[in-house]
C-alpha positions as a printed Julia matrix, in Angstrom:
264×3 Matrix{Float64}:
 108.77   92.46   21.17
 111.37   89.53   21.21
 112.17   87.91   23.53
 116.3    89.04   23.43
 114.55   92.8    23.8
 112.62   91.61   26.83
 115.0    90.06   28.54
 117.35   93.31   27.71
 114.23   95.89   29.29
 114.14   93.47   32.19
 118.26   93.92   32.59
 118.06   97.73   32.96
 115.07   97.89   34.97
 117.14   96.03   37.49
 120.57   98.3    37.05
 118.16  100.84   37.2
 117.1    99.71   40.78
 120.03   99.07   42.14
 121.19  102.17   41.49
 118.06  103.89   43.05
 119.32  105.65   46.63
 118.42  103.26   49.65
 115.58  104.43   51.88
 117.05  106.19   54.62
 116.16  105.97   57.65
 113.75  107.81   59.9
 115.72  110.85   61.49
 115.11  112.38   64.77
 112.04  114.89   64.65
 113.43  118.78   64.44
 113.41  120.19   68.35
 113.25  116.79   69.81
 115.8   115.5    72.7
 115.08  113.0    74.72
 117.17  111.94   78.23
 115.99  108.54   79.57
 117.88  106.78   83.03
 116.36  103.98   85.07
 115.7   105.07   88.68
 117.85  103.55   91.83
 120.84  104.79   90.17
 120.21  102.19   86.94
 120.49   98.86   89.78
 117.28   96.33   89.34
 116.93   93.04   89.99
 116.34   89.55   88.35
 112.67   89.64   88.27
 111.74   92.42   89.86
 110.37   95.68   88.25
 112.9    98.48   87.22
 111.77  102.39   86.7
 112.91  104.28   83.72
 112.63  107.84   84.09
 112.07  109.47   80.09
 112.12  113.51   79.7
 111.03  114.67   76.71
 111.54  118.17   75.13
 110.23  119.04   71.96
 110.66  122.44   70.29
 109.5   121.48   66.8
 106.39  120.57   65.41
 103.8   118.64   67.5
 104.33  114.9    67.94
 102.13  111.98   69.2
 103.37  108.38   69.86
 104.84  105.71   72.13
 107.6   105.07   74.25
 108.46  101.38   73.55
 111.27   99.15   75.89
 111.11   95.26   75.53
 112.27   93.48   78.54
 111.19   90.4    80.52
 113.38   87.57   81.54
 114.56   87.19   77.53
 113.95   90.46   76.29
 110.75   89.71   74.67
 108.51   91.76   76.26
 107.23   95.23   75.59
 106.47   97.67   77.72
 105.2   101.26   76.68
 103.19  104.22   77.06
 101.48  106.81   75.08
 103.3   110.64   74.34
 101.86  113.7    73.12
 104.21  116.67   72.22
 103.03  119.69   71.81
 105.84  122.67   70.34
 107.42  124.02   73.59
 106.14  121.3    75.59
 108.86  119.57   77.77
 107.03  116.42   79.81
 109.02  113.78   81.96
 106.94  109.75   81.25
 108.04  107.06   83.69
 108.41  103.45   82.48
 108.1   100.13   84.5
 109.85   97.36   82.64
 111.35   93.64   84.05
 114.66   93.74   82.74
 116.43   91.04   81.11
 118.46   88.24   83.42
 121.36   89.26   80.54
 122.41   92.43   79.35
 123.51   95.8    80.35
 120.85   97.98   78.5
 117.78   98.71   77.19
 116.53  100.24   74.29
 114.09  102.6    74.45
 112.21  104.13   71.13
 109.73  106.64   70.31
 107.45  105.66   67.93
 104.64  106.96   65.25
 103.77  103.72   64.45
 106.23  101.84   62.68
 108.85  104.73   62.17
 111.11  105.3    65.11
 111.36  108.84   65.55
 114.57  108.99   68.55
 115.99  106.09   70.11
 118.37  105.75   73.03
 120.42  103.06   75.17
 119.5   103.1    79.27
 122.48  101.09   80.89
 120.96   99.1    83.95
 123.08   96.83   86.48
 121.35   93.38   87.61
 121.79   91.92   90.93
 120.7    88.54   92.44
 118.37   88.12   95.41
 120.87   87.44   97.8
 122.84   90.31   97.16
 122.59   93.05   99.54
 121.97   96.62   98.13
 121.86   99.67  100.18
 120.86  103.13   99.13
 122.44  106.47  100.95
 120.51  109.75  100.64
 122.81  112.45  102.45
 124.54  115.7   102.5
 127.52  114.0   101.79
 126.64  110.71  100.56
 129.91  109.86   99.74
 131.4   110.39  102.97
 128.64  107.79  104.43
 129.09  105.51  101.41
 132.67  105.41  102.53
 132.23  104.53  106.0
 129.72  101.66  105.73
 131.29   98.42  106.51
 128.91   95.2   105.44
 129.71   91.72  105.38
 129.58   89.85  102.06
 126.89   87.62  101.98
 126.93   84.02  102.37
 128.24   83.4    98.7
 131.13   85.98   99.53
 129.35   88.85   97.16
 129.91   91.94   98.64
 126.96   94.04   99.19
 126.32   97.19   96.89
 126.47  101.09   98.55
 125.04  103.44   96.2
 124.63  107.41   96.64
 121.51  108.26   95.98
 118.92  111.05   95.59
 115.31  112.2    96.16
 114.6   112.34   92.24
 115.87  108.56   91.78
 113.06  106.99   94.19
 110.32  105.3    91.56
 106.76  106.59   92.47
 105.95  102.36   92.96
 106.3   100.11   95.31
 106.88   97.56   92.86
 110.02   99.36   91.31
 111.85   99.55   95.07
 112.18   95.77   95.12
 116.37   96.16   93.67
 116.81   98.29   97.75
 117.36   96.07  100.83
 117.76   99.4   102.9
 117.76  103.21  102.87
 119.65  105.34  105.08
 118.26  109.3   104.98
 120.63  112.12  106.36
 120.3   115.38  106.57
 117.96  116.36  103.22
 114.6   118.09  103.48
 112.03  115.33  103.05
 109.8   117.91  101.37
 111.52  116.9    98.12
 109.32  113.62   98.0
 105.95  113.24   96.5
 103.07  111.95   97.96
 103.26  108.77   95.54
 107.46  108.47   96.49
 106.48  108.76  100.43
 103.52  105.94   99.86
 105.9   103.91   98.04
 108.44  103.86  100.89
 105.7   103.0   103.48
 105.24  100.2   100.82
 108.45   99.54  101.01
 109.47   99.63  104.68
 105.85   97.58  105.03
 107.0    94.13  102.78
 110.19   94.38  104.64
 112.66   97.41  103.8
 114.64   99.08  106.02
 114.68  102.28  106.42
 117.72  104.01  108.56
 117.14  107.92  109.57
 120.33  109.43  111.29
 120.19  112.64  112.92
 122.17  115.78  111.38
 122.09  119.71  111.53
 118.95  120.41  109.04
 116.66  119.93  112.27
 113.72  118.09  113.08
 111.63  119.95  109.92
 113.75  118.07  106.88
 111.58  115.25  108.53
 108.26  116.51  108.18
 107.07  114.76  104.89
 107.62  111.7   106.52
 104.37  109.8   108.84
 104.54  109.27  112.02
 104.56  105.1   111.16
 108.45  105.26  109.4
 109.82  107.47  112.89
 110.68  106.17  116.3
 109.62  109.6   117.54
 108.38  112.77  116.28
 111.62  115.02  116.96
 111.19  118.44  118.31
 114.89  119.79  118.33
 118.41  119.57  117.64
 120.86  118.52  120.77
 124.35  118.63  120.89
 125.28  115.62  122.6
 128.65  114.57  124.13
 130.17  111.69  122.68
 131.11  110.25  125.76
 127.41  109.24  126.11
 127.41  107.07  123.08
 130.54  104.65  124.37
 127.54  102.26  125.58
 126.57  101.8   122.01
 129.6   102.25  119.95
 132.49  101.72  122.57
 135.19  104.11  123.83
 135.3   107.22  121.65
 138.82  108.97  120.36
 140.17  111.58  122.84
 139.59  114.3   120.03
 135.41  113.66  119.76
 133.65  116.67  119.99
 130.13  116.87  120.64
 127.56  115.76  117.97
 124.14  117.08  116.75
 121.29  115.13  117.63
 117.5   115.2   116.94
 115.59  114.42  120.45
 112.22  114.28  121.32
């Protein structure tokens, strides 16, 4: 073969290439959704640990891999943990990453080595140290949220009210460190787990404050909670006039009816 007819085969093999289809890349498994948040509402703080709650549901074939986030103070890190999938299986995997000191997500992959099968963003909000943060689990959260009144700290931030629930408290100690404080109102305390009540003695122990105000769900939407995070073990529900409460929060308006109360 000359050389003009080599160089000619060598010429089409490379059209030939480029014209080949691109490998595409790997889809989302059949049956597979996935629905990842970080705990505390997405807030976390500069060097503190952050939970990221991951629910998987997979009604296609079985699948096995890992949940992979990279975090760390530049993003470098990876965090992850193994899944297995079974067909109708439907399994909720909690993550505990350090986010990065820039950013606004995370992304978080499922993996079979090194195809991704599903990926997805989790949006996160950093806060400094000296920023004050303060959860509200309540009845109405909103109406509380509304009616707290803080002082910005001594950079003039203003602190951070969030409405909360009972399903956005990590199972950690370590991932509480983005609360200052926690005010509880009115909601059964039966809807934390052991690990969720040890991680708020945790909590309360290094230094968090807990705030429990009294409501009309009775002593018994306390009874997950020790004896060590109450004043008192409360026995009933008072109605109490709210003339007796000018000593603590001054004269009341001429319209204030009485208020329920949990005594003991």
């Amino acid at each position: 073969m000359t050389s003009r007819a080599r160089r000619l085969l060598t010429g089409l093999g490379l059209v030939a290439a480029l014209l080949l289809p691109a490998a595409a890349p790997v889809a989302a498994a059949d049956g597979l959704t996935m629905d990842a948040r970080a705990m505390l509402d997405g807030h976390a703080r500069i060097g503190a640990w952050m939970a990221v709650s991951v629910r998987l549901k997979n009604d296609g074939p079985p699948i096995t891999g890992e949940l992979r986030l990279s975090g760390g103070s530049q993003g470098t890190s990876r965090f992850g943990t193994v899944v297995d999938l079974p067909t109708q299986s439907d399994k909720t995997y909690t993550l505990y990453v350090q986010p990065p000191a820039f950013g606004r997500e995370l992304t978080l992959s499922l993996v079979d080595g090194a195809n991704t099968i599903v990926s997805s963003k989790v949006p996160f909000t950093i806060h400094d140290g000296t920023q004050l943060v303060v959860g509200v689990i309540a009845e109405r959260s909103q109406d509380i949220v509304a009616g707290i009144d803080l002082l910005p700290n001594q950079n003039q931030v203003a602190p951070v009210i969030l409405p909360l629930d009972p399903t956005q408290l990590p199972d950690r100690v370590e991932a509480w460190q983005a609360l200052d404080r926690l005010v509880w109102q009115d909601v059964d305390s039966s809807q934390l787990s052991p690990e969720q009540v040890a991680a708020l003695r945790g909590w309360v122990a290094g230094g968090g404050r807990l705030v429990i105000v009294g409501g009309t769900s009775g002593p018994g939407a306390l009874g997950t909670f020790p004896d060590e995070l109450l004043p008192y073990r409360p026995s009933a529900t008072l109605d109490v006039p709210a003339s007796s409460l000018t000593a603590f929060l001054g004269a009341a308006p001429s319209d204030a009816t009485d208020l329920p109360a949990l005594g003991g």
